[in-house]
C-alpha positions as CSV (number, residue, x, y, z in Angstrom):
1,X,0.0,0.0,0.0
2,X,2.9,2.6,1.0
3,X,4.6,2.0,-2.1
4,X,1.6,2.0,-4.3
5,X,0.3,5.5,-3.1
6,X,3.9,6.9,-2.9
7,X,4.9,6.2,-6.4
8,X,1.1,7.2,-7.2
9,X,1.5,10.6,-5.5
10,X,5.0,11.3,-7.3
11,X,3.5,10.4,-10.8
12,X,1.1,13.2,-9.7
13,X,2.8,15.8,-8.8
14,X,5.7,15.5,-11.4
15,X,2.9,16.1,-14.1
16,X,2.3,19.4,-12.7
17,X,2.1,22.4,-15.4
18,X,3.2,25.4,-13.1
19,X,3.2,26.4,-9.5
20,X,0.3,28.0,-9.9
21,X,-1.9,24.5,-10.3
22,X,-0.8,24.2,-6.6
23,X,-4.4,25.6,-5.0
24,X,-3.1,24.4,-1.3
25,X,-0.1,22.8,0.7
26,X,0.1,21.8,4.0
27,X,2.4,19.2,5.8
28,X,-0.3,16.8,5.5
29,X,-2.1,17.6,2.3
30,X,-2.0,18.8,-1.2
31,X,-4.3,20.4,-3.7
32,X,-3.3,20.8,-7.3
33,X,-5.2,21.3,-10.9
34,X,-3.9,18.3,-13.4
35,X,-5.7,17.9,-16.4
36,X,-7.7,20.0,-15.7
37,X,-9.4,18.3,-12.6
38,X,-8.6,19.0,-8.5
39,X,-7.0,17.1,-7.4
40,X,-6.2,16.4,-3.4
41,X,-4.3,14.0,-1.6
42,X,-4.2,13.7,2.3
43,X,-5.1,11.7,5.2
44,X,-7.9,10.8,7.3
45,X,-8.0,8.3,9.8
46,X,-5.2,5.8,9.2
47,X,-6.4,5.9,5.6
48,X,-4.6,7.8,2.8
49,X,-6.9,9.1,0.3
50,X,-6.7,10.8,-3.2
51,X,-9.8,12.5,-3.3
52,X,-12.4,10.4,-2.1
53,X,-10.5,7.3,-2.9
54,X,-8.2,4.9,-1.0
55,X,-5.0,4.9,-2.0
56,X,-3.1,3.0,1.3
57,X,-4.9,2.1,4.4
58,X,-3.2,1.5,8.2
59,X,-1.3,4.7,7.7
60,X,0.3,5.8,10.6
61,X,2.3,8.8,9.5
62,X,1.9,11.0,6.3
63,X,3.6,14.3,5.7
64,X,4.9,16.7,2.4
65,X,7.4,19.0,2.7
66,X,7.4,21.9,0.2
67,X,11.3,23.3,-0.8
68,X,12.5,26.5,-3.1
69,X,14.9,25.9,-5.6
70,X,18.2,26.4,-3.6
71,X,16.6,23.9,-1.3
72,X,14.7,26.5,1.3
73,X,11.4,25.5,2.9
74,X,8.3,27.2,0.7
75,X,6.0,28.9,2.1
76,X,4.0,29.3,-1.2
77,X,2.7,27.7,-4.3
78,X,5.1,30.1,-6.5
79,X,8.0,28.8,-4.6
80,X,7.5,25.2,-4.9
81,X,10.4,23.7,-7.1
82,X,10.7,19.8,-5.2
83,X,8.2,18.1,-2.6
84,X,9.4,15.3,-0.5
85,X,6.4,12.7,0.5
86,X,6.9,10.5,3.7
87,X,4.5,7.8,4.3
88,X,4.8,5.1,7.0
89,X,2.5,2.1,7.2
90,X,2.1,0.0,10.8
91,X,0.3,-3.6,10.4
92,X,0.6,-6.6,12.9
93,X,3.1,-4.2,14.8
94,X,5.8,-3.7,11.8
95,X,6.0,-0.2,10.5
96,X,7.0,0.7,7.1
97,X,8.4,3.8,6.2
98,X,9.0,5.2,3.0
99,X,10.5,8.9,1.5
100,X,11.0,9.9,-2.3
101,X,11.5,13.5,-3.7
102,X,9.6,14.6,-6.5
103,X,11.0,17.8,-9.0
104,X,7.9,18.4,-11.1
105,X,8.8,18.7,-14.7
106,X,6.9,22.1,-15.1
107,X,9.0,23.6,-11.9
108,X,12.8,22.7,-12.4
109,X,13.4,26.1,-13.9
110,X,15.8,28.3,-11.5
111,X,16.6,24.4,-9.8
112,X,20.0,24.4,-8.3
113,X,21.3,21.1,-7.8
114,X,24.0,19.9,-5.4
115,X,26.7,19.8,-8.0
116,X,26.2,23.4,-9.1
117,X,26.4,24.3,-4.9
């Protein structure tokens, strides 16, 4: 389940056209325009949802961090350039975390990467 709604998330939000399809970010949920539909992920309960839907249940940690191109926190959807996605599932007493990084196509411009530093 983590890794299905991780890698679903990141597919996501690397499609993004511009910052300004980001409508609202928060550590624990995201709203964006793709395809022209909204779009929301967060969490309720211990379930994960896109939307309405399901995307991972027995979630016991989900957060999104928003970062500027030389790697600041954002504060806005203008400044977003990467967004890292946490997710950690707990069944039968075993936790599984997961972390990935995503660099939206549409918002690399002005991206500074560690080489460059």
């Amino acid at each position: 389940d983590a890794r299905y709604a991780l890698e679903r998330m990141a597919r996501e939000l690397a499609d993004l056209a511009a910052a300004t399809d980001i409508s609202a970010m928060a550590s624990h949920s995201v709203s964006f325009t793709l395809d022209g539909e909204e779009r929301t992920f967060h969490k309720s309960g211990t379930d994960l949802l896109r939307d309405s839907n399901v995307l991972a249940t027995d979630v016991s940690s989900f957060s999104l961090t928003y970062y500027k191109a030389d790697g600041a926190l954002a504060t806005s959807p203008a400044e977003v350039r990467r967004i890292a996605i946490e997710i950690a599932i707990t069944r039968n007493g075993l936790t599984a975390s997961l972390r990935t990084e995503v660099f939206p196509r549409a918002l690399r411009d002005g991206y500074v990467s560690w080489e460059q530093q």
